[in-house]
N, C-alpha and C positions, 0 to 999 in steps of 0.2 A: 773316349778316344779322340786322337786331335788329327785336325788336315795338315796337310805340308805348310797353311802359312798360319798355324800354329791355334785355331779355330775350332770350335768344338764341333766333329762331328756325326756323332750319336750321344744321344741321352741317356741317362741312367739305363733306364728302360732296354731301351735299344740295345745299349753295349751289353744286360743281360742276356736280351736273346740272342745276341748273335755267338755269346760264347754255347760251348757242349757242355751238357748239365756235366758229365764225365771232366770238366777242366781241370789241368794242371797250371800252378805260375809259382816257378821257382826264382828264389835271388841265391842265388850261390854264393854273392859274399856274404850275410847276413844268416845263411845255411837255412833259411826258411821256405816253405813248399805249401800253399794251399792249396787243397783238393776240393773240385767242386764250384759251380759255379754259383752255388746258393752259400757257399763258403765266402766266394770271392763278395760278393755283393755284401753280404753280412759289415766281413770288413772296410770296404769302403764306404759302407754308412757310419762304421764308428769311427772314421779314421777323423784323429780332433782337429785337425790344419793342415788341408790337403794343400799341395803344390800347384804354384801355377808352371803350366808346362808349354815350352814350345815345341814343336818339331821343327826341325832342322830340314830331313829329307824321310821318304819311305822308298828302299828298295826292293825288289822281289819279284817271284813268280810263281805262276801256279798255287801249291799248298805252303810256300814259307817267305816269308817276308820280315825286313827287318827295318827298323824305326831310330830314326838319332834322335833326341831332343835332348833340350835343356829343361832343368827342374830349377825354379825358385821355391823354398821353401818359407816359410812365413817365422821368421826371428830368427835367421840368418840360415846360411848354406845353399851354392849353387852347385849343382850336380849335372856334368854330361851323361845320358843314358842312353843306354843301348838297348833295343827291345824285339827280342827275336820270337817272332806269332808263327805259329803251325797252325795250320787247316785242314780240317778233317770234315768228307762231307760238308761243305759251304760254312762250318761252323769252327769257330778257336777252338780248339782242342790241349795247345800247350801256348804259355808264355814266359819266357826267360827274359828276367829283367837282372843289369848292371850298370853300377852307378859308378863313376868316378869324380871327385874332384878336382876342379883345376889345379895348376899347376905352375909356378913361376921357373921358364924354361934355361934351359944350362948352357949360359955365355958363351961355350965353348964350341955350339952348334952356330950359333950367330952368323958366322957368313956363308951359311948355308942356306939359311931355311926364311921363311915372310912370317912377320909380326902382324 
């Protein structure tokens, strides 16, 4: 898990206890769902070229809160992601993650919008 200026912070470790052994983290574009927090851990040990990630900002309250960052990943691909955490009991219980790639914006917005 990273801080607002983009910083790691919890450790492996850490980021397993704080999830609910009960975890859910679904990516709905990709239709994939791990169940389990001995699940999730599993695969971020095998994952072969993990991302470096910044956050953006964390918003939220209470039990939901929501994460922007940027992904670098390692032999190309930048991904904006969105990352919405539920809290159950002081503990993650669900995470929905969504990735999208940039985008070169449509001329036709141009005098509207900041580059």
């Amino acid at each position: 898990m990273f801080g607002v200026d983009g910083a790691l912070l919890l450790s492996a470790e850490q980021e397993y206890e704080a999830r609910s052994p009960d975890f859910v983290m679904e990516m709905p574009q990709s239709g994939e769902r791990i169940v389990g927090r001995d699940t999730m851990r599993a695969m971020q040990e095998a994952y072969p070229n993990p991302p470096d990630a910044k956050v953006r900002r964390i918003v939220g309250s209470g039990d939901l809160f929501v994460m922007e960052a940027v992904s670098d990943y390692p032999g190309g691909g930048t991904f904006q992601v969105a990352n919405i955490v539920e809290f159950s009991g002081g503990k993650i219980i669900r995470e929905t993650r969504y990735y999208a790639e940039p985008f070169e914006p449509p001329e036709w917005r141009a005098t509207w919008v900041e580059s």
